[in-house]
C-alpha positions as CSV (number, residue, x, y, z in Angstrom):
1,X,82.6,121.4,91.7
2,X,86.0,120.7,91.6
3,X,87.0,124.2,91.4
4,X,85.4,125.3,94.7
5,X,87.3,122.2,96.5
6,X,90.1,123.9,95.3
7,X,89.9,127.0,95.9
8,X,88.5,125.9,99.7
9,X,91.9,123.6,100.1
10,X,93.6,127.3,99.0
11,X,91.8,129.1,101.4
12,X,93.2,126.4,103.9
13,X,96.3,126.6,103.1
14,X,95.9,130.3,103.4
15,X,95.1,130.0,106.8
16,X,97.5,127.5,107.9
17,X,100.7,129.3,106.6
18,X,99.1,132.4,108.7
19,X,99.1,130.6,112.0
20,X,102.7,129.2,111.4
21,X,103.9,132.7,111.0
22,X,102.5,133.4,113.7
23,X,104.3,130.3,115.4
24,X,107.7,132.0,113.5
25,X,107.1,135.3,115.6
26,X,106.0,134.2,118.5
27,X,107.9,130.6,119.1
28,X,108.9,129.9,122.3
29,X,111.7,128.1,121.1
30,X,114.2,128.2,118.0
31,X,113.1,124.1,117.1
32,X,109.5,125.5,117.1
33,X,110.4,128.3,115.1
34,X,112.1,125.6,112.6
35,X,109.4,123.4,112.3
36,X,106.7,126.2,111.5
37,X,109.3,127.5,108.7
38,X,109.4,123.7,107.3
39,X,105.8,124.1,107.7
40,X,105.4,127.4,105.5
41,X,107.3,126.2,103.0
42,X,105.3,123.2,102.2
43,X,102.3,124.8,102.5
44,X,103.5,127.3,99.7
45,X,104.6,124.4,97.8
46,X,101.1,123.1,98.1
47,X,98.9,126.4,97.7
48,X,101.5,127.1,94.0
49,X,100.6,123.8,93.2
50,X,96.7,124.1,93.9
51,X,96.9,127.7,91.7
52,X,98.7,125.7,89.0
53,X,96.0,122.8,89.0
54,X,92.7,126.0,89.1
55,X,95.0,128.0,86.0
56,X,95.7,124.4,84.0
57,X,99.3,125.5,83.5
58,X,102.7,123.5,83.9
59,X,104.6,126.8,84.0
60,X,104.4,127.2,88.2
61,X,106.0,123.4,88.4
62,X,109.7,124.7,88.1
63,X,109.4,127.4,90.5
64,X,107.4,124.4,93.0
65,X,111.2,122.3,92.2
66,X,112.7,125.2,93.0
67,X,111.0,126.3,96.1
68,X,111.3,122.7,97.6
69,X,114.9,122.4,97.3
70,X,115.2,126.0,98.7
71,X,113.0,125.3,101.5
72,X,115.0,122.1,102.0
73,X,118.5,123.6,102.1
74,X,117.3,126.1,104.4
75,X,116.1,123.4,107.1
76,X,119.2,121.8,106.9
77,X,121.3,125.4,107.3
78,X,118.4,126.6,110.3
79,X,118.8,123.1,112.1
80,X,122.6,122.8,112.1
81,X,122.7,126.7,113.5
82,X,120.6,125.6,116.4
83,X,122.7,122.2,116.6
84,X,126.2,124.4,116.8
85,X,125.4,127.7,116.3
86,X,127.4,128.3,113.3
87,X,126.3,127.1,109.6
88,X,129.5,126.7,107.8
89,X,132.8,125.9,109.9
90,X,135.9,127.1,109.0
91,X,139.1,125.5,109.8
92,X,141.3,127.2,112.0
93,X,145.2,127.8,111.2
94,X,146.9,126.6,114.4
């Protein structure tokens, strides 16, 4: 029983990190396009940790750590790019 709800909540999340690509291609705007990134990447978190609960394996938490802070950091980077179109500022020498 519980297995199927699992599997249904992967086939969900399946779905839902389909139509946010689809929101990454076809964004009318780069925020939109950020948010639907954010979006994929918790969804992945969510569908790694769905197939770790259905395998009964701790050995997918790391890479779910992992993916979060990488998912995070790239946010951050995408959000100050639209904020001043450049990531990292150097310092001029005037």
């Amino acid at each position: 029983m519980i297995e199927n709800i699992l599997l249904l909540a992967l086939a969900f999340f399946s779905i839902s990190i389909t139509l946010s690509l689809y929101r990454v291609i076809r964004g009318p705007s780069m925020p939109d396009r950020a948010i639907a990134l954010d979006t994929i990447g918790v969804n992945l978190l969510s569908a790694i940790a769905i197939v770790s609960i259905i395998l009964k394996t701790k050995a997918y938490l790391e890479a779910i750590l992992i993916l979060g802070i990488l998912a995070f950091i790239g946010t951050i980077a995408f959000t100050k790019y639209i904020e001043r179109g450049v990531i990292v500022e150097r310092k001029s020498n005037d």
